[in-house]
C-alpha positions in Angstrom: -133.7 -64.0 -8.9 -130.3 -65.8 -7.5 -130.4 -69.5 -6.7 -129.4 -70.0 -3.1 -126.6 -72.5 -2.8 -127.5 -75.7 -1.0 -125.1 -77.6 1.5 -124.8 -81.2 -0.8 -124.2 -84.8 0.7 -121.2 -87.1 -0.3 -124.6 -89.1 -2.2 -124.9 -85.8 -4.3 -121.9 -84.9 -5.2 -121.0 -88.6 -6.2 -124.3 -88.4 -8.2 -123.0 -85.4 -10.2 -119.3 -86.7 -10.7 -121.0 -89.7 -12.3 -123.4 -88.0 -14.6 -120.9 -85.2 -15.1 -124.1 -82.4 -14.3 -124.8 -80.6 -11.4 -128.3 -81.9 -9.9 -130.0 -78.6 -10.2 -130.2 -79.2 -13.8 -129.7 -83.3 -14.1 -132.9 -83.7 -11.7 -135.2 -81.7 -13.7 -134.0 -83.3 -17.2 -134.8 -86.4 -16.1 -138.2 -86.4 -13.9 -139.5 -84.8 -17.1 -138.2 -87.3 -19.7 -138.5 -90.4 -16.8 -141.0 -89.9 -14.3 -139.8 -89.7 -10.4 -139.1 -93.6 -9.8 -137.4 -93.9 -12.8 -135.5 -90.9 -12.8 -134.6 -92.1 -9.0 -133.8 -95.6 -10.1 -131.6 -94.4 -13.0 -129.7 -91.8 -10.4 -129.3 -94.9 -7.9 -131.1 -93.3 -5.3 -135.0 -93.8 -3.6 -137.9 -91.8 -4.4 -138.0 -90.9 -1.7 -134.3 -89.5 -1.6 -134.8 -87.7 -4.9 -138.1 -86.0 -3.6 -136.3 -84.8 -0.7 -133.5 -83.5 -2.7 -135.7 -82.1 -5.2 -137.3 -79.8 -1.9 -134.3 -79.2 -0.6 -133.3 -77.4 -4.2 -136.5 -75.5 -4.8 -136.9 -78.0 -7.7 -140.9 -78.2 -8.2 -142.9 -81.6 -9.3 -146.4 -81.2 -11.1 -148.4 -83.5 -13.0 -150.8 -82.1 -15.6 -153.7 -84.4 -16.7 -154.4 -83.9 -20.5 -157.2 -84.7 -22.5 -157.0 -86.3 -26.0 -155.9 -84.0 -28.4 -154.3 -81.0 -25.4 -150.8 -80.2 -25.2 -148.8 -78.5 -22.2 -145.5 -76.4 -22.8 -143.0 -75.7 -20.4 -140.9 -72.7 -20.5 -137.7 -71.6 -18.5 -136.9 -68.6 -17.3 -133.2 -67.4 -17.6 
């Protein structure tokens, strides 16, 4: 499946020069270690901003409820 190439803001591309990542993979890393305000705060940037930049690259947000003693694992394809 190719990745269709997104038209990115001056605000993106100054968010990958600083982090030296391009956001496809820097915005995934982060809401996953972070959370979404967090991982908005530390990229300078409103949740809301990242959420909409997140849509904008197909980049999907879920949140699992576990119960004591459950576990969740993530794979990637590629």
């Amino acid at each position: 499946m190719a990745t269709q190439r997104i038209r990115k803001t001056k605000l993106m591309r100054s968010v990958e020069e600083k982090h030296g990542r391009q956001l496809e993979s820097l915005v995934p890393d982060l809401v996953n270690e972070m959370g979404m305000s967090r991982a908005a705060s530390h990229l300078g940037v409103s949740p809301a901003t990242l959420g909409y930049w997140m849509l904008k690259m197909g980049i999907q947000y879920r949140r699992v409820a576990l119960a004591d003693g459950e576990t969740i694992e993530v794979r990637r394809q590629g």
